[in-house]
N, C-alpha and C positions, 0 to 999 in steps of 0.2 A: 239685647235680644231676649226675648222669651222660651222658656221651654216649650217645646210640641204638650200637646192636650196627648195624656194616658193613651186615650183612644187612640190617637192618631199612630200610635207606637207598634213596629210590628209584634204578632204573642207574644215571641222571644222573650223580646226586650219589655213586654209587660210581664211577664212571670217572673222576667228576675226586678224586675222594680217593683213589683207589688208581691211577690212571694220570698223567692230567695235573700231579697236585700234585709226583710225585716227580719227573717229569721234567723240570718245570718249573724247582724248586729245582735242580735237578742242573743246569740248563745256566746256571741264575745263580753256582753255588759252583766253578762251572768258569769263570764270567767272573772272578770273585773271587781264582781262583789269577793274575791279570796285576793285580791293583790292588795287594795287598798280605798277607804269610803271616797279618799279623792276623786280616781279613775272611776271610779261608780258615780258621781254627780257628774265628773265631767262628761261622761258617755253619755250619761240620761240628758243634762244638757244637748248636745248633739243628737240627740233622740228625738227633742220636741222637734231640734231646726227642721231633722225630717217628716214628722208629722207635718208640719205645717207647709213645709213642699210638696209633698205629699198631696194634699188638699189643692195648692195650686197648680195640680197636673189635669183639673179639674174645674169646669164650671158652674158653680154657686155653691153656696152651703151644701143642702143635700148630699149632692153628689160629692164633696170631699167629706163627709161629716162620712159616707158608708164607705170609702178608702180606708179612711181613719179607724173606722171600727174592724175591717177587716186587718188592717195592719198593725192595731194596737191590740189584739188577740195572737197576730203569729210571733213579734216582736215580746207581748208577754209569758208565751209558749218557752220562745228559746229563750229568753231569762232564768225561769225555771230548770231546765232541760241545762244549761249551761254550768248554772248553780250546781243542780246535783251530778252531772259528771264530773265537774274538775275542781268542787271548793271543798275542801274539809271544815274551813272556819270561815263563815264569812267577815269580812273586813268593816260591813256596813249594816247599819240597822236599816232592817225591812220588815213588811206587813206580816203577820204571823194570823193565821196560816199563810205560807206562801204561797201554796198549789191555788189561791185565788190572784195571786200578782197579775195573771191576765185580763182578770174583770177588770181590775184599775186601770191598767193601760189601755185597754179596749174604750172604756169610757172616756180617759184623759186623751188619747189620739182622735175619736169621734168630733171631742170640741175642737183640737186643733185643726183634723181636717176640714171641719165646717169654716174654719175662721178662715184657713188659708183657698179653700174654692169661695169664699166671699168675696177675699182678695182677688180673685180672677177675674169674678164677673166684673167689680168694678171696675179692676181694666180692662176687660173688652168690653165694657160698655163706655168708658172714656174715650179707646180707640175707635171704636166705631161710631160715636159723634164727631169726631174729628174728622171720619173720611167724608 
């Protein structure tokens, strides 16, 4: 079974999936750079699968690629935000200056969510040849 389209989600449940969920994760994967670089790739791993769902909450590129961008901005937000309240030492090598970590993920979640509303469309255009 497919997820409901963004839109289709009442605000709520769009504010905390397109607001609170990123920036949530972002200030845990920013705690995760003082524990150790493991849990920091493994988060960020976990990061893309959301970008990329993310994107399939969505129909075509476009419209996941500005998910993406909005998501890879608040998810880069709380990394930073996360980083400097609770790390003394980070565990992992990152971009220096950090205070830009959001441009990057802005742009790296942009292409995920384009790839993943890609993903959509071809399935609802597969389903809907089939009906």
């Amino acid at each position: 079974m497919r997820p409901p389209l963004f839109r289709d989600h009442p605000l709520p449940v769009q504010l905390a999936l397109g607001v609170a969920l990123p920036v949530a994760f972002g200030l845990l994967t920013g705690y995760l750079l003082g524990v150790g670089e493991g849990w920091w790739i493994i988060a960020n791993v976990i990061g893309i699968g959301g970008g990329l769902g993310a994107g399939f909450d969505h129909v075509g590129a476009a419209e996941g690629a500005k998910r993406g961008l909005v998501g890879g901005v608040l998810f880069g937000v709380g990394v930073v935000l996360g980083d400097a309240l609770w790390v003394d030492a980070r565990e992992a090598t990152v971009v220096e200056p950090f205070g830009l970590f959001p441009l990057i993920t802005a742009t790296i979640s942009s292409g995920l969510g384009a790839l993943g509303g890609a993903m959509r469309a071809r399935v609802e255009a597969a389903d809907a040849a089939q009906a």
